[in-house]
C-alpha positions in Angstrom: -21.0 29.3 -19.1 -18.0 27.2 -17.6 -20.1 24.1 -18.3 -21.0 24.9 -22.1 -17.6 25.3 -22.7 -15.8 22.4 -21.1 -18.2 20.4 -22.7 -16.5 19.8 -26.0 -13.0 19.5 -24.3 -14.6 16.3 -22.3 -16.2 15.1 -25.4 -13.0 15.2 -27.2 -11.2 13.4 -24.1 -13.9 10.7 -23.6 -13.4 9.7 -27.5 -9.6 9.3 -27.3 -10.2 6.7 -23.6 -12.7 5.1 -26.6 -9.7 4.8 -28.9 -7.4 3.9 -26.4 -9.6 1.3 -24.4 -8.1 -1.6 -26.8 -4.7 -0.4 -26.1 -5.4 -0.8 -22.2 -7.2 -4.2 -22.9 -3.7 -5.4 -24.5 -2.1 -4.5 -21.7 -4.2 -5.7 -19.2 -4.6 -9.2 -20.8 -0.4 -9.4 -21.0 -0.2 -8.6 -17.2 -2.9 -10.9 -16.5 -0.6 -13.5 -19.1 2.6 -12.6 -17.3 0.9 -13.2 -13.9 -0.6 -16.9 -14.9 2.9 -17.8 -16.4 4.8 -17.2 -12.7 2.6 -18.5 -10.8 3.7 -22.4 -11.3 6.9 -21.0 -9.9 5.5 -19.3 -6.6 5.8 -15.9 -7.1 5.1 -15.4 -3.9 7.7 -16.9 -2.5 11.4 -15.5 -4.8 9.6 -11.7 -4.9 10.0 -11.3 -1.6 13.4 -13.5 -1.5 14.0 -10.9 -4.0 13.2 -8.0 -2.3 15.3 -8.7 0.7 18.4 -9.4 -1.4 17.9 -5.8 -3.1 17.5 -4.3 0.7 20.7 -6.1 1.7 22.8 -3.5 -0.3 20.0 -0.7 -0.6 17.7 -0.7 2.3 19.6 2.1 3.9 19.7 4.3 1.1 15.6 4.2 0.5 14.7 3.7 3.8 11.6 6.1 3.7 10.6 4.5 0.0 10.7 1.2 1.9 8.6 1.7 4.7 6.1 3.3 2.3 6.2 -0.4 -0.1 6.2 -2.2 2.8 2.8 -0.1 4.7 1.2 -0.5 1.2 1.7 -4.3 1.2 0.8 -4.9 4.7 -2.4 -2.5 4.8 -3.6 -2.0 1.1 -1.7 -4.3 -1.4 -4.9 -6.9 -1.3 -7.8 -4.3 -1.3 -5.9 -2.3 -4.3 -6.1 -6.0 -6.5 -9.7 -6.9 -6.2 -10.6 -3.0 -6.6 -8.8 -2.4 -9.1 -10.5 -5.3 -10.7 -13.7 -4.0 -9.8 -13.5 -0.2 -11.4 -12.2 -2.1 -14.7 -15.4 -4.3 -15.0 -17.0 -1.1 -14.8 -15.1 0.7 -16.7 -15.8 -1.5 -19.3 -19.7 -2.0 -18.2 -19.3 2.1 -19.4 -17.5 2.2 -22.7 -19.7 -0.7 -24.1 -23.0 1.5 -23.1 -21.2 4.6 -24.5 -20.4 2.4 -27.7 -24.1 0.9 -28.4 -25.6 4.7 -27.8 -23.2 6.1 -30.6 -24.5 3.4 -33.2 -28.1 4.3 -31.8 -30.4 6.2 -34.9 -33.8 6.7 -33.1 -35.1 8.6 -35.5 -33.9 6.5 -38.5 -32.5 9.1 -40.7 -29.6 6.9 -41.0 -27.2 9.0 -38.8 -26.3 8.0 -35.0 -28.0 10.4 -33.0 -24.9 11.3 -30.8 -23.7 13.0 -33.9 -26.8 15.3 -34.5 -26.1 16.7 -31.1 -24.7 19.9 -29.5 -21.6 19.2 -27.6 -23.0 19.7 -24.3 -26.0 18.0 -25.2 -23.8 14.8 -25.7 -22.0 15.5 -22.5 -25.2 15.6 -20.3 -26.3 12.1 -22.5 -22.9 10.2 -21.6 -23.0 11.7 -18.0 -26.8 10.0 -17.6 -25.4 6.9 -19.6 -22.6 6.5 -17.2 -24.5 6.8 -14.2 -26.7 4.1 -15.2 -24.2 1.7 -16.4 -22.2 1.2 -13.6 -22.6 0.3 -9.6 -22.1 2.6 -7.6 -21.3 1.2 -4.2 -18.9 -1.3 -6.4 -17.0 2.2 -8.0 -17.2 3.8 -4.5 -16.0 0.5 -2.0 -13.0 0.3 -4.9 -12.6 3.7 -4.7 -12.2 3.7 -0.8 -10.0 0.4 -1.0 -7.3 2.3 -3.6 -7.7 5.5 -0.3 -6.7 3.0 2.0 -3.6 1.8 0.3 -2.4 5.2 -0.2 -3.8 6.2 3.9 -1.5 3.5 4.6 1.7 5.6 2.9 0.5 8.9 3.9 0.3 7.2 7.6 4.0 6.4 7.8 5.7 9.7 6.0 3.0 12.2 7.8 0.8 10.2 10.6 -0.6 13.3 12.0 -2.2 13.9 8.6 -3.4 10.6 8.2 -5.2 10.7 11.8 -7.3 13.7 10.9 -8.9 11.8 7.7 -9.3 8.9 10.3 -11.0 10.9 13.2 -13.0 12.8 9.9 -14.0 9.1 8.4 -15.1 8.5 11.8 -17.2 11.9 12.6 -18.8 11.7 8.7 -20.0 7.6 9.4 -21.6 8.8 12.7 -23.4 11.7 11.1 -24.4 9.1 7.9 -25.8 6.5 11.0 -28.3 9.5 12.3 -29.1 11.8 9.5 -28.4 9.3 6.3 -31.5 7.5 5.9 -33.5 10.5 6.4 -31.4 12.6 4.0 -31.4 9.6 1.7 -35.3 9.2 1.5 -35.9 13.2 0.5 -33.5 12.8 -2.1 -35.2 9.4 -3.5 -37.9 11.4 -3.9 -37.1 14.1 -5.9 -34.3 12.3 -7.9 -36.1 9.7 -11.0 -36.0 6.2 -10.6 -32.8 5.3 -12.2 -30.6 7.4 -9.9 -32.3 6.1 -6.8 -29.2 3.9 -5.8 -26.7 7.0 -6.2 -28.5 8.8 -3.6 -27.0 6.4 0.1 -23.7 6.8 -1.8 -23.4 10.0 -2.1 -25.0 10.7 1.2 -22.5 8.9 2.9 -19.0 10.2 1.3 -20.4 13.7 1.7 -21.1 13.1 5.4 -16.9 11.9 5.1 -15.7 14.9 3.8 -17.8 17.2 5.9 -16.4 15.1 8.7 -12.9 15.3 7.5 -13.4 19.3 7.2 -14.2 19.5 10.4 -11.4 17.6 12.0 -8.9 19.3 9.7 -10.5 22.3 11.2 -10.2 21.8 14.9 -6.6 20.3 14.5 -5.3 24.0 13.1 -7.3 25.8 16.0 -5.5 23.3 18.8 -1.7 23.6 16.6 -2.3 27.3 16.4 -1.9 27.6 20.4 
């Protein structure tokens, strides 16, 4: 059983991200302390002034590397800020539920219960905390920002790739518009309470891929001729 035995390997890596959340914290707080210390000095103003003077001697050396920066910047560089905000407030909105379950002793025999339990036991316990701890149009809008920054890349080295996810996007939204609601209704009703919310989401990026299959599909029958 593939499941049975990943499940203390995930375990095992979901403790160590609990051991190493307060190194990312440090690091996240001394970014956020290095960003409020430059900005009485406009950042946004010598970083580019910057930039530019590096391009003067090395722009036509990394000309590929700087088209990708500067498609990033223009199409993604915003979006990737505020969503990369948005999966570390729940990120965190995760590890303090995981936290307060492992010092939970329902039974009062003065052990936490996560300790009394089988490994995948615990696995199928974190993966039900998880999905009620966070939002999941918040993980998956952040999700799809980050895609666009990196659409943006993909779009200037390889542009015929990056027109098939777009004609897919397309194709899977349409599909999500017709059948969505209707899917999304059947499966509210056989999933409990608490996942109700999971159920448009999914829906909706599953419709994506299918639609991106599909396009991927028809572009090797028309380049095969």
């Amino acid at each position: 059983d593939v499941a049975k035995s990943a499940a203390p390997i995930i375990n095992k890596a979901l403790d160590i991200v609990d051991d190493l959340a307060p190194l990312f914290d440090l690091i996240y707080e001394m970014v956020q302390g290095f960003i409020r210390f430059i900005q009485p000095y406009h950042p946004e103003d010598f970083m580019p002034a910057l930039c530019g003077f590096l391009l003067c001697f090395f722009g036509g050396t990394y000309m590929m590397l700087t088209s990708a920066i500067e498609a990033f910047r223009l199409f993604g560089l915003e979006k990737v800020k505020a969503n990369v905000l948005a999966l570390h407030s729940n990120f965190r909105a995760a590890l303090d539920a995981f936290r307060k379950d492992n010092q939970r002793d329902e039974n009062r025999d003065g052990i936490a219960d996560v300790q009394q339990m089988q490994a995948q036991e615990l696995l199928s316990r974190r993966v039900s905390i998880f999905f009620k701890s966070v939002n999941p149009e918040e993980v998956f809008a952040a999700a799809e920002g980050l895609l666009q920054g990196w659409l943006a890349v993909i779009a200037t080295l390889k542009s015929r790739f990056a027109q098939y996810i777009a004609i897919g996007a397309s194709i899977g939204d349409a599909l999500n518009k017709t059948i969505g609601p209707i899917l999304s209704k059947l499966i509210q009703g056989v999933l409990p309470s608490e996942y109700d919310r999971w159920a448009p989401v999914t829906i909706k990026y599953g419709f994506r891929m299918f639609g991106v299959s599909i396009a991927w599909t028809i572009a090797r029958v028309v380049n095969s001729f």
